[in-house]
Structures are given as structure tokens and as C-alpha cells.
C-alpha positions, -999 to 999 in steps of 0.1 A, spaced: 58 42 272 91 35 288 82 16 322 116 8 333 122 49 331 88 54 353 96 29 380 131 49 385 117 79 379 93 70 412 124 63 433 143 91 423 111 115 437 105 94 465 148 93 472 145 132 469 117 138 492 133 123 519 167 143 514 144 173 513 127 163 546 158 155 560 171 188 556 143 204 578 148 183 600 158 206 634 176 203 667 144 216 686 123 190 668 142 161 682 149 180 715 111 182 716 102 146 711 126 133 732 112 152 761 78 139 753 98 104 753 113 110 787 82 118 798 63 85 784 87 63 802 83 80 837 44 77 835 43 46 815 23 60 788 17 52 753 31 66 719 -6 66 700 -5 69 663 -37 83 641 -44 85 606 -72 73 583 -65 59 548 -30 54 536 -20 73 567 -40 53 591 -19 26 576 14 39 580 4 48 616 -3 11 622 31 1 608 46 26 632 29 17 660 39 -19 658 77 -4 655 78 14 685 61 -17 704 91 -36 692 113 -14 700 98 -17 741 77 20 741 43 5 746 20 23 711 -9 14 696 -28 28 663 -60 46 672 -87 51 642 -101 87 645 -140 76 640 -136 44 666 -125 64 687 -152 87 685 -175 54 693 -163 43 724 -121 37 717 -115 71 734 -115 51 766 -77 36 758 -62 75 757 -52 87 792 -32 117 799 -1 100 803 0 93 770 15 113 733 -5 109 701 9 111 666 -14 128 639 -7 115 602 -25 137 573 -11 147 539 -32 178 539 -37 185 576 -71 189 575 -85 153 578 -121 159 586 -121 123 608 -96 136 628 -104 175 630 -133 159 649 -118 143 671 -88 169 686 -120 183 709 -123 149 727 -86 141 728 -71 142 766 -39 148 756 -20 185 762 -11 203 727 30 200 734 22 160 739 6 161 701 30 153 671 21 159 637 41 141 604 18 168 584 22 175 544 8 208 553 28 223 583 -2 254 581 -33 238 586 -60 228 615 -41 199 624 -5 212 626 -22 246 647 -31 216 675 -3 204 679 29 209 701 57 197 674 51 190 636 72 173 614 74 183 577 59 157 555 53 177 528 61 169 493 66 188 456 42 153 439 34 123 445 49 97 423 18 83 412 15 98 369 -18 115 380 -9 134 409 -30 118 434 -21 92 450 -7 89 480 31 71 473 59 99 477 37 115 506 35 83 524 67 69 517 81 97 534 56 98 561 66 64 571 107 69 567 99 101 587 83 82 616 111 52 610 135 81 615 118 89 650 115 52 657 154 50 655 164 86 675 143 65 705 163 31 700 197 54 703 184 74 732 176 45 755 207 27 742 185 -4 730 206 -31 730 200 -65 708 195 -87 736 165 -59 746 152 -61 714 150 -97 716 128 -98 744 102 -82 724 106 -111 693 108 -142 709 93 -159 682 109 -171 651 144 -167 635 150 -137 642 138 -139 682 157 -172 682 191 -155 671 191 -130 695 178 -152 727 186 -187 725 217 -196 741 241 -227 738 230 -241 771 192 -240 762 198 -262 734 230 -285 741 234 -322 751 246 -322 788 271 -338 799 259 -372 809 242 -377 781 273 -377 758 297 -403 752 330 -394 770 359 -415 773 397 -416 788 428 -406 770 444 -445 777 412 -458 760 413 -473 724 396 -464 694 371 -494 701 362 -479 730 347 -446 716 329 -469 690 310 -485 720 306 -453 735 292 -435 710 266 -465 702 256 -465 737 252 -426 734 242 -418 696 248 -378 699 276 -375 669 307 -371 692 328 -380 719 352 -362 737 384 -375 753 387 -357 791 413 -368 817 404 -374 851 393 -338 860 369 -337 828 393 -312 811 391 -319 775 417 -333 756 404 -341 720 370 -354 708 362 -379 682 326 -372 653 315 -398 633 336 -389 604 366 -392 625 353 -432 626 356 -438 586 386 -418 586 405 -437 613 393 -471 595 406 -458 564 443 -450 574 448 -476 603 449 -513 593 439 -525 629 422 -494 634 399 -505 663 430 -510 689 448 -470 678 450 -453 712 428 -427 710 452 -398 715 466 -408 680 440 -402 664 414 -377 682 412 -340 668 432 -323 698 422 -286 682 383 -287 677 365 -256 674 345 -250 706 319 -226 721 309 -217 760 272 -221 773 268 -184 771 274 -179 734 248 -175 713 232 -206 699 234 -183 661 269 -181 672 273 -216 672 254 -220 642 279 -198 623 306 -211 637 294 -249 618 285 -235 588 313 -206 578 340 -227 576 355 -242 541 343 -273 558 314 -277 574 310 -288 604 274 -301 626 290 -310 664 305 -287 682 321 -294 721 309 -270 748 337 -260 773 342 -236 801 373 -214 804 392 -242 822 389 -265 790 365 -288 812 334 -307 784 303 -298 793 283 -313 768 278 -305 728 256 -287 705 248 -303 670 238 -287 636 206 -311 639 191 -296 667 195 -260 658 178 -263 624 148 -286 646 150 -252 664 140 -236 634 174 -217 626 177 -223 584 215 -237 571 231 -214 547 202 -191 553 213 -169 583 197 -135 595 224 -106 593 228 -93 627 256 -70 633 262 -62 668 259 -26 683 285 1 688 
């Protein structure tokens, strides 16, 4: 048997299902679930998702991607909710069906007991004739020619679409409320990803007492004692207003030593980078963070000014990674149109 033919021959039925599906895709359709979405965030009702199976598991997935996306929705199992988990669906709320042949006996039995109006019912239905589809206000064609799997049976083409279907949806909602990155951050705060699109320069940089700072008559000896009395990794040269005029890292130290014989008593504007590279409190701390590390030389200090060129403070490579951002290993996030 040629496996590497059967694995593309999977993703070429799978590719082609969703091209398929895409093409009966319909104005109305998404005219109709946006109302229902309008509707949702006037009441403050949920987006409830319901499949058993393979489907009750792409439900769940879809669930937790409308949550993230800030429309509360939650994954309801047909038979719990026939034993008592009826009691989370209100009428305020829209419920998504999920069956391959839309006649799902667990959740035929349930469409009796559900409080939910017919044109607040979706379907992603492989059978856009059937018990389920005939309940429902708007159903969204899920079918497909096979499944993927050699025998016929199970479910991979039908759910793989299924889900892109319902990712598809997921997306049309992002657009119409104009969800921006810093909204979608409110809903990760945790790890990398929450970090990226949250933390700002001022949450994590040294203030300005904290770091060594010293005047532009001062010697190079000086910022040596400064910076031992202050061990953050810099020190920036300011004039009498705080404006910044230079700043001094550690490797500025060897290098000073190295091409000045009596290096200790240089003046420090002969030898201070005049032209660092600089953020604002606002930016993001990724920002800052790519701004160290995409550069033919990396950097891990970086000065923190305000538009009048006046030192705030600094941010340092060290405490972003303690942070738990990754070197070399950042998230891709591409800002919005």
C-alpha cells in the first residue's frame, strides 16, 4: 500500500469538502446568524453548542472559541441535559445542533424540552433534510461525498468540515464586532500568548529611581560606581531636566577599557551611545522584546522615554523571559486592518 498517497489523498477530500461547503455558503445564511448575534449581545445570552460523539466534540471546541472570542457559549450534552442540565438554557439564548446525519436520536429527544424559538436554532447538519434540520431556523450544509476514513465510516471529512464550518462562523462574529487584539487579550491573560497582547512596558520596567543615572560632566568612573550601587545593566546620561542624552550597558564598560588607556577618567559624553534604541511605557512589552532580539545584534536593555526624550526607567531582556516570554521563540501576531 502506498501510505504517503493515502495521507494526501485524505487532505485532498477533506481540502475539497470545504471548497464545496464554501460554495453554498449564502448571503441569507450569514444575514441570519448575525441577527441571532445581534440579538445575543442585547440580552446577554449564550451561543450553546450540541452534539454527541465526534460532534459533541467539535461542539466543545467551538464553544471554547466563541468564549474566547468574548460571546459567552458553552457545550451542552443532549442526555445531561435531559437529567437536570436543561436548567443552564434560557430563552435568551441560540443553540447550535451538530449531526452528520441529522437524526441523532440523543438529540431528537431533546428538541421537545428545548426553550429556545426554531429561528434561534442553528444546524451544521450533513443532512440538510432530516428531523434535525426541519427544527431549526438556519442550517448550514455539512454534508459530504465520503469520509476520508478507507471504510467509509468514520467520522474525519464530515467533522473536519463541521468544525472549519463553525470556525468560519467563529470568524464572521470576530469581524462583525470589530474584535480588536487588545479585546481578545482580555480573554487570555494567561501565558504567552495573553502576555503578548497585555503586558505593557510600564508593568514590567525598572523605574526611575531605581536605575543608575548620571550627569553629562561626570566621568566614566562615575557610571562604574553608579551602576554597582544600582546593578540593573544600564545607565543613562540625562542633563538637569532628566532628558536623556546617551546611556552606558555593561558591554559599553569592556569596550571603553579596551580602547581608552586611562579609561576610567573619559568624560562620559565621549564615550556613551548617544543613539540607543528606545521604547515608551505604552508599547507593548512583546514589542520591546522584538525590538532586543531582531536586530543583527542583540540587545537585553532597552531605555524607556517619553516623547520629550526624558528617562523613565529601563526594561531588560532578563525580566521579560522571567515573565515567561521565550528568546528567539516569539508568537506571530500581526496586527488588525
Amino acid at each position: 500500500m502506498d501510505y504517503l498517497k493515502t495521507a494526501k489523498n485524505v487532505l485532498t477530500l477533506e481540502a475539497n469538502a470545504l471548497i464545496d461547503a464554501s460554495n453554498k455558503l449564502t448571503e441569507d445564511q450569514i444575514n441570519h446568524f448575525l441577527e441571532i448575534i445581534e440579538f445575543l449581545r442585547s440580552v446577554g445570552g449564550n451561543l450553546i453548542f450540541c452534539g454527541v460523539g465526534k460532534s459533541g466534540v467539535i461542539a466543545t471546541k467551538l464553544a471554547t472559541t466563541f468564549s474566547s472570542l468574548g460571546l459567552p457559549s458553552f457545550f451542552l450534552h443532549p442526555v445531561e441535559a435531559l437529567h437536570g442540565d436543561l436548567g443552564r438554557v434560557t430563552k435568551s439564548d441560540a443553540i447550535v445542533f451538530l449531526s452528520k446525519s441529522g437524526t441523532t436520536s440523543e438529540i431528537i429527544n431533546l428538541l421537545p424540552f428545548i426553550n429556545i424559538k426554531e429561528n434561534m436554532r442553528l444546524g451544521l447538519l450533513g443532512n440538510t433534510d432530516s428531523t434535525i434540520a426541519r427544527e431549526c431556523g438556519i442550517v448550514f450544509d455539512c454534508s459530504v461525498e465520503q469520509e476520508a476514513c478507507i471504510n467509509d465510516q468514520a467520522p474525519t471529512t464530515s467533522s473536519t468540515l463541521a468544525l472549519a464550518m463553525g470556525d468560519a462562523l467563529a470568524v464572521v462574529y470576530e469581524s462583525f464586532v470589530g474584535l480588536s487584539k487588545e479585546g481578545f487579550a482580555q480573554n487570555h491573560p494567561g501565558g504567552l500568548l495573553g502576555k503578548s497582547l497585555r503586558l505593557r512596558v510600564k508593568d514590567l520596567m525598572w523605574k526611575l529611581k531605581d536605575c543608575p543615572t548620571v550627569a553629562p560632566d561626570a566621568l566614566f568612573k562615575d557610571v562604574i560606581l553608579e551602576m554597582t550601587k544600582k546593578p540593573v545593566g544600564g545607565c543613562a546620561v540625562v542633563d538637569k531636566n532628566n532628558k536623556m542624552l546617551g546611556i552606558f550597558v555593561e558591554g559599553d564598560i569592556r569596550r571603553t577599557f579596551v580602547e581608552n588607556e586611562n579609561g576610567v577618567t573619559v568624560a562620559v559624553t565621549d564615550v556613551m551611545n548617544a543613539d540607543p534604541v528606545n521604547v515608551g511605557t505604552d508599547e507593548l512589552a512583546f514589542d520591546a522584546l522584538k525590538l532586543m532580539e531582531q536586530r543583527k545584534n542583540a540587545i537585553d536593555i532597552l531605555p524607556v522615554i517619553d516623547e520629550g526624550r526624558n528617562f523613565l526607567g529601563f526594561i531588560r531582556l532578563h525580566d521579560l523571559l522571567k515573565e515567561g516570554f521565550v528568546s528567539g521563540q516569539l508568537p506571530r501576531l500581526e496586527p488588525q486592518e
